[in-house]
C-alpha positions as CSV (number, residue, x, y, z in Angstrom):
1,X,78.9,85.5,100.1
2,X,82.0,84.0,102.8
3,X,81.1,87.7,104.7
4,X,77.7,86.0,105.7
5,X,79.2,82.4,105.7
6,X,81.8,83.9,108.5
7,X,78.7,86.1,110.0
8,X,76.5,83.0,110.7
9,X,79.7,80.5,111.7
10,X,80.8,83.9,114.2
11,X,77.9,83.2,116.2
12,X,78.1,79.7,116.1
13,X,80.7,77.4,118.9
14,X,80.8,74.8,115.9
15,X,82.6,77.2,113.3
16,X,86.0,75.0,113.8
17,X,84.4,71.0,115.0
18,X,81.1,71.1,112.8
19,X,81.7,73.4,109.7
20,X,85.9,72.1,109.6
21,X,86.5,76.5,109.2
22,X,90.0,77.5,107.4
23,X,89.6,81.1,108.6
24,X,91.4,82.2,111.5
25,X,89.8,83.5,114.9
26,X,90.3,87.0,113.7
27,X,87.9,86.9,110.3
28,X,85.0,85.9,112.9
29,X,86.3,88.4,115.4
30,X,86.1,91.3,113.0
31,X,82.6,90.4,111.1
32,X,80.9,89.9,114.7
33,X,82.1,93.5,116.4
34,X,81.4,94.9,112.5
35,X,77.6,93.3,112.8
36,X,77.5,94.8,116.6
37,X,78.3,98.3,115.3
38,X,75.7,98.1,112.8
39,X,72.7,96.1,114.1
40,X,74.1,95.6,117.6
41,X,74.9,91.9,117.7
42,X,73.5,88.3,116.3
43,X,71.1,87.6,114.2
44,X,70.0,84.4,114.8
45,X,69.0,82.2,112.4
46,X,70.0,82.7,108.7
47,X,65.8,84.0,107.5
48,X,66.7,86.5,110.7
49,X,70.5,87.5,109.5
50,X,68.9,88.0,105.6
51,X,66.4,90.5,106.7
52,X,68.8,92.5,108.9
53,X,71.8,92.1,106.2
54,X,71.6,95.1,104.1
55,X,73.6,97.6,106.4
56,X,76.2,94.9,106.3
57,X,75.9,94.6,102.8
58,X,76.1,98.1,102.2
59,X,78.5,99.1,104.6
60,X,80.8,96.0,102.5
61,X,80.4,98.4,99.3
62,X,81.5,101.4,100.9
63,X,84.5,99.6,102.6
64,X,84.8,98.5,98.9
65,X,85.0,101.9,97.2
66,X,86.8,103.3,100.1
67,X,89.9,101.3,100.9
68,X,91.5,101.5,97.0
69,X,91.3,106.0,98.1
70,X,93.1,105.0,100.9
71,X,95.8,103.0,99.7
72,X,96.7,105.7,97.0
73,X,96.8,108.2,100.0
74,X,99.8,106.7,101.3
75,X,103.4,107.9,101.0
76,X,104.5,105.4,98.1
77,X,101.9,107.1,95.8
78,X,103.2,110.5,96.3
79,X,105.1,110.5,92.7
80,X,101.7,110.1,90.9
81,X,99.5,112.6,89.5
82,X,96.1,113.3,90.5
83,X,95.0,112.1,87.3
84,X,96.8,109.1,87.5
85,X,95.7,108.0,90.7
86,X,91.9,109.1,89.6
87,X,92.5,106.4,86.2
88,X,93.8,104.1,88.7
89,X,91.0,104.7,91.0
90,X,88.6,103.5,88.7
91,X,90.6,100.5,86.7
92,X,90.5,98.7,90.5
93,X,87.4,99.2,91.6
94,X,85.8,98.0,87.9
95,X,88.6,95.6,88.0
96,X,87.9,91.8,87.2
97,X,89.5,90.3,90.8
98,X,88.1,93.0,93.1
99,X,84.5,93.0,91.2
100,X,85.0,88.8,91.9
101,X,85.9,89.8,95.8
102,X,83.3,92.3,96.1
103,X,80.3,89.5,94.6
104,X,81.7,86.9,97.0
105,X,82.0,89.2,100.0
106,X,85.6,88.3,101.0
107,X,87.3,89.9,103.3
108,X,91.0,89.7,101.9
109,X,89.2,93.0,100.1
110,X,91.4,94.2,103.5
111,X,94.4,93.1,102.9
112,X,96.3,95.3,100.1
113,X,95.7,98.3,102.0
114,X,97.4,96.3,104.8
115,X,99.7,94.7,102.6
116,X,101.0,98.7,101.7
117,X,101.3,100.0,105.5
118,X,103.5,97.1,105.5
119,X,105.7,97.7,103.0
120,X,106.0,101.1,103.3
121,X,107.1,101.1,107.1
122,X,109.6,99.4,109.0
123,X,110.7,97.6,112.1
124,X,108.2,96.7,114.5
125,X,105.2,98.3,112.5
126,X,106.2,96.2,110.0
127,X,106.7,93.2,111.9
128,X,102.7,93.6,113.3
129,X,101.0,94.2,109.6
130,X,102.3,91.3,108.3
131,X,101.3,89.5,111.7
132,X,98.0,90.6,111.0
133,X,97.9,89.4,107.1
134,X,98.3,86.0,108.3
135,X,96.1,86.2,110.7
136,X,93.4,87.1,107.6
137,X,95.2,84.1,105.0
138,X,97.9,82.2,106.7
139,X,99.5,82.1,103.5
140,X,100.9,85.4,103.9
141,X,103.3,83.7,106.3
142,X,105.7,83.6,103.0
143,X,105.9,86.9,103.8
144,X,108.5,85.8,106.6
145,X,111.1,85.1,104.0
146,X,112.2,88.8,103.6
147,X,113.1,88.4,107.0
148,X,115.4,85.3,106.2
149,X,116.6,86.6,103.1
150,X,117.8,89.8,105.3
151,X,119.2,87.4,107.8
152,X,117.3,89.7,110.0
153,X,116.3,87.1,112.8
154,X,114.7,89.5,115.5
155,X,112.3,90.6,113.2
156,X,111.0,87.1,112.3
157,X,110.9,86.3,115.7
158,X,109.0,89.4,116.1
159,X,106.5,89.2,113.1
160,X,105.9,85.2,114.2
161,X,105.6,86.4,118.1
162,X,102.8,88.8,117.2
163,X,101.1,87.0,114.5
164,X,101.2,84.2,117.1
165,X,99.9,86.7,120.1
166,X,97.2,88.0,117.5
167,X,95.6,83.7,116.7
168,X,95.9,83.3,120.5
169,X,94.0,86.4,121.9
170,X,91.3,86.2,119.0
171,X,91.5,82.6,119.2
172,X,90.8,82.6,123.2
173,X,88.2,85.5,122.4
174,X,85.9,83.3,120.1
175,X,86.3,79.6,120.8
176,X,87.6,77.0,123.2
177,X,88.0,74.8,120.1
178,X,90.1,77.5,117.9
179,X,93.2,75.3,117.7
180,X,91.4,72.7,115.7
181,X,92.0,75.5,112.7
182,X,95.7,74.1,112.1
183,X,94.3,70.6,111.7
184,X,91.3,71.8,109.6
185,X,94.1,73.7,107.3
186,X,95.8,70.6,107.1
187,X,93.0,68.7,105.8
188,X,92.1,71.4,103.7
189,X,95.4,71.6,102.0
190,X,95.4,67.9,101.0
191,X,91.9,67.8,100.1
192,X,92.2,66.7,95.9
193,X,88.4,67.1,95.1
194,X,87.3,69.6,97.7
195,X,86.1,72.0,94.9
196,X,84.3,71.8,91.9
197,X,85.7,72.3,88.5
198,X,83.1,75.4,88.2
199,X,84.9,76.5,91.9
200,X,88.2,77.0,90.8
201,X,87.5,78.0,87.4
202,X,86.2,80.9,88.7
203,X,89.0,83.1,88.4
204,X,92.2,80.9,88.8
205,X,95.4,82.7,89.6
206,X,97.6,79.7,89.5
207,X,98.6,77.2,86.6
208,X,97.1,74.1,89.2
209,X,94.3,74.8,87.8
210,X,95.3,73.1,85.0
211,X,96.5,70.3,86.6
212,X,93.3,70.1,89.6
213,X,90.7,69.9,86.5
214,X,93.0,67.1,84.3
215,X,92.9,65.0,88.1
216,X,89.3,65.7,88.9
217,X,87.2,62.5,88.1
218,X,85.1,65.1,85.6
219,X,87.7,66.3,84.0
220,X,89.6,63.5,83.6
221,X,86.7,61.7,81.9
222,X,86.3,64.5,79.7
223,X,90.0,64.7,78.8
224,X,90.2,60.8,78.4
225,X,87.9,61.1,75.1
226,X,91.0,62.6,73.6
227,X,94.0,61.6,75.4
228,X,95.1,58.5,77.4
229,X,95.3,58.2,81.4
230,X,99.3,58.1,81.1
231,X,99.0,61.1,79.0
232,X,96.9,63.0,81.3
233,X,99.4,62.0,84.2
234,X,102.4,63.5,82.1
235,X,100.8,66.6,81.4
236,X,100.0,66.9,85.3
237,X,103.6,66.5,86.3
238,X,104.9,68.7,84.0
239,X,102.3,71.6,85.0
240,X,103.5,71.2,88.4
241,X,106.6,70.7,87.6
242,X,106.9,73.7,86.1
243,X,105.1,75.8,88.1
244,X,107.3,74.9,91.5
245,X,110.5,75.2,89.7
246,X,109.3,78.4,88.6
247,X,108.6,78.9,92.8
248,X,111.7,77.8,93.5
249,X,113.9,80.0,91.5
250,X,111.7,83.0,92.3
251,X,112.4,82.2,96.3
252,X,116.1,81.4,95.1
253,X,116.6,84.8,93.3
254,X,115.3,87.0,96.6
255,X,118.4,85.2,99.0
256,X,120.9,85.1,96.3
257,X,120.4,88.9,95.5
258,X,119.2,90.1,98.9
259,X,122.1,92.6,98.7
260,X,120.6,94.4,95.3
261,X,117.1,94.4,96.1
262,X,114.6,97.0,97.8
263,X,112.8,95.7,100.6
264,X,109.2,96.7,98.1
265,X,110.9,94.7,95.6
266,X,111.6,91.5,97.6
267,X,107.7,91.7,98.6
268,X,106.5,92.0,95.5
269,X,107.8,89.0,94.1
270,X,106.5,86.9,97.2
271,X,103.1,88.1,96.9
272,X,103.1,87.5,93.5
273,X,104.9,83.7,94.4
274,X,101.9,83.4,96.6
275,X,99.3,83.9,94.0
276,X,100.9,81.4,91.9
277,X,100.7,78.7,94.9
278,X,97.7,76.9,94.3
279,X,94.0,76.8,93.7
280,X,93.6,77.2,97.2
281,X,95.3,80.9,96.8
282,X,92.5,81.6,94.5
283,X,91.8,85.1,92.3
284,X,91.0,87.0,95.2
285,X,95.1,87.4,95.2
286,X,95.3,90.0,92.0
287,X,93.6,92.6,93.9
288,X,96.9,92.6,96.2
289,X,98.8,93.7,93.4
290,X,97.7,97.3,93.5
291,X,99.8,97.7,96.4
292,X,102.7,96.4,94.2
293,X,102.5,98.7,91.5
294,X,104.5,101.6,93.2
295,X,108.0,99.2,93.5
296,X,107.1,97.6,89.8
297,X,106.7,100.8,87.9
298,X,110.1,102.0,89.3
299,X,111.8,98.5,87.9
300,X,113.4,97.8,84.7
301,X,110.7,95.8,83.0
302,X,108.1,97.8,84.4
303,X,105.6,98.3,80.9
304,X,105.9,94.5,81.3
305,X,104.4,94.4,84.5
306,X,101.8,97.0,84.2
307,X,100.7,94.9,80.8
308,X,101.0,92.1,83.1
309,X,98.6,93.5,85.6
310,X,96.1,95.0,82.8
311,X,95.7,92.2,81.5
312,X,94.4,90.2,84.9
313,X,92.5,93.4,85.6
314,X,90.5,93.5,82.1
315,X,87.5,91.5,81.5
316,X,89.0,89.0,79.8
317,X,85.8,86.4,80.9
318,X,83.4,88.1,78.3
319,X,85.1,86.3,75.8
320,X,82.7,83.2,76.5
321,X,83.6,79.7,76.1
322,X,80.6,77.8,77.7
323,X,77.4,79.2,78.8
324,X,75.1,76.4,80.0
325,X,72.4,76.5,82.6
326,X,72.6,74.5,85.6
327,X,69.1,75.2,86.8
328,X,67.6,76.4,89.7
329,X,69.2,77.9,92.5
330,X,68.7,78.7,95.9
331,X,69.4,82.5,96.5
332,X,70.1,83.5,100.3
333,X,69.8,87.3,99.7
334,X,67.1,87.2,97.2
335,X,65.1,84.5,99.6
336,X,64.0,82.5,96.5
337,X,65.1,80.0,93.7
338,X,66.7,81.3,90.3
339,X,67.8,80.1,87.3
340,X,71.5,80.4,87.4
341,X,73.6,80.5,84.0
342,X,77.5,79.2,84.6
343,X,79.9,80.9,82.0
344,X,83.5,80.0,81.5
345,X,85.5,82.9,79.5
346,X,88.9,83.0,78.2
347,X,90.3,84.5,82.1
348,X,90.1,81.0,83.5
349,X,92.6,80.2,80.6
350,X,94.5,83.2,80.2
351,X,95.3,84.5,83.6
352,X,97.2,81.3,84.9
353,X,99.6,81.2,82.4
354,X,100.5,85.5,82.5
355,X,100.5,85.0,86.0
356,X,103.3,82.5,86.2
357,X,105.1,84.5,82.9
358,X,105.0,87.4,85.6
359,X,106.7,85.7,88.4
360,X,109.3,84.2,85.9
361,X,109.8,87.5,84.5
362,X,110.5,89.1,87.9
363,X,112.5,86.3,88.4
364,X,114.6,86.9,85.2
365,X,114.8,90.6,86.3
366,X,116.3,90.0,89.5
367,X,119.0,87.4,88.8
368,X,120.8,90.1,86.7
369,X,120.2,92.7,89.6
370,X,123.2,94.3,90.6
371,X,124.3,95.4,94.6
372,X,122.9,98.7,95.6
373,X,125.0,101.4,96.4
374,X,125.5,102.4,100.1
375,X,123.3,105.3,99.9
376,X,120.4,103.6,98.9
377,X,121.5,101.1,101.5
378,X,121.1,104.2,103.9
379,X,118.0,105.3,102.7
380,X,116.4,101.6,102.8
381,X,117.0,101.8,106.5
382,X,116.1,105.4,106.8
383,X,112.7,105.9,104.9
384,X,111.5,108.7,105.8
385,X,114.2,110.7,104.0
386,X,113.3,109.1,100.7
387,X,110.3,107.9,98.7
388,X,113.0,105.7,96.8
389,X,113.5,103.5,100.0
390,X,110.1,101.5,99.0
């Protein structure tokens, strides 16, 4: 689990020189004043963290359950039914992504509720919550570019100032060495073979996927039995290709139709951009959608989206591919060796691809947007007088 990964590492000066850590001060910051509140500090050694883990462990599961209540309690929600947001309720939490969050213990589980108070506020409120997603995945920084696309400079100077403030107080708070994170993110960015083909196809949210296993000496081998090296080059380049002209025009689309967008609308389709960045981004992403689905179901193509979002919720992975056994494994929690079975379903092939279709489709949607009128203008400013303004 990354909760206990980030538990040991929090206690550890090493975290950024030894163990090359891509998470920011503030993920060790949090898991080390959560362990103080529940055990009352470190744990030593990883035998000693293992024995004193299950308050952590269970305090992760009611975190779990509790947070998707929480974002349904907000103001955007307020149109839905009881029933609805019960259904809903229960179609996140048995989800595919946050079941594949909640087994590896990650703590982006935090993030859509964060990812709501900050769409659903304004001005300096808004400026800190997105401050503090990237202080969780610095990817959220693409996030910024509602600013741009608003031509509202302050507030990026603002969100960067704070999200800045946040790295350097947490940063000063937990390590001397702390600024060796943006070279470490560096390095992990351009890494080619830092994961294993079983890694990222896990639960893939981006079409690289594709493109990482065909470049990967294993799966190039494989796919040379079929195909020819220039083949497998070609089929690369147009995977990417694709994928970052699809980027491009979704980025495109937000500052050429500022004007005819809601601010919820501009963030949805640069959360779902992000997703669709790499293999780096990972599956963990889809659970951010539920914050989303307030703006999508008010769009024009909304059954799209919500058969869009079923279908990356939905266990799609049961459909099995290849089940082989790749032996015996060590177990932290369980303190012993187990046979561990590694299945690939249909998800690692199907969610890529509808995840891209669902960017391209937002895309599509907002290039034939037309302006707003001034009163939504108004309201947009003003949201407190109007759900609508999200």
């Amino acid at each position: 689990m990354d909760l206990f990964n980030v538990l040991y590492w929090a206690y550890d000066e090493g975290r950024y020189i030894e163990w090359g850590a891509v998470y920011p001060p503030l993920s060790f910051l949090i898991v080390r004043g959560w362990n103080f509140l529940l055990m009352g500090g470190g744990l030593g050694d990883p035998a000693n963290m293992r024995e004193g883990s299950l308050g952590l462990i269970l305090s992760f599961l009611l975190i779990y359950l509790t947070l998707p209540i929480l974002v349904l309690r907000l103001r955007q929600w307020q149109e839905f039914s009881l029933i609805q947001k019960i259904l809903i309720y229960f179609a996140v939490v048995l989800s595919a992504p946050m079941l594949f969050s909640l087994e590896r213990g990650n703590l982006i589980i935090f993030c859509p509720l964060i990812l709501a108070l900050g769409t659903s506020t304004v001005g300096t409120p808004r400026a800190f919550y997105i401050a503090l997603l990237i202080n969780f995945k610095p990817y959220f920084a693409i996030l910024m570019i509602y600013y741009l696309a608003r031509r509202n400079w302050r507030g990026f100077v603002s969100c960067a100032a704070i999200a800045g403030m946040i790295f350097l107080a947490t940063g000063l708070a937990m390590d001397d060495n702390f600024l060796v994170f943006f070279g470490n993110l560096l390095s992990f960015s351009k890494e080619e073979t830092l994961f294993s083909l079983r890694e990222v196809l896990a639960l893939p949210s981006s079409v690289s996927v594709f493109s990482y296993v065909l470049g990967h000496p294993e799966g190039a081998a494989f796919a040379a039995e079929v195909v020819t090296a220039e083949t497998i080059f070609r089929f690369i380049a147009v995977i990417e290709t694709i994928k970052w002209l699809v980027l491009g025009l979704s980025v495109a689309s937000v500052f050429f139709k500022n004007t005819a967008l809601r601010d919820g609308e501009i963030f949805a389709i640069l959360v779902v951009a992000i997703s669709n960045l790499g293999i780096w981004v990972g599956g963990y992403t889809f659970i951010l959608y539920l914050a989303l689905v307030p703006v999508l179901i008010k769009m024009q193509k909304k059954r799209v989206y919500m058969l869009y979002i079923f279908l990356l919720a939905i266990p799609l992975d049961l459909i099995l591919i290849l089940n082989e056994s790749i032996g015996l494994q060590y177990s932290y929690l369980a303190d012993e060796s187990i046979e561990i079975f590694w299945q690939l379903g249909a998800g690692s092939f199907i969610r890529p691809g509808i995840n891209l279709l669902f960017l391209l489709t937002l895309t599509y949607e907002f290039a034939f947007k037309v302006k707003k009128p001034k009163a939504e203008c108004f309201l947009e400013k003003h949201p407190a007088s109007s759900p609508r303004a999200f």
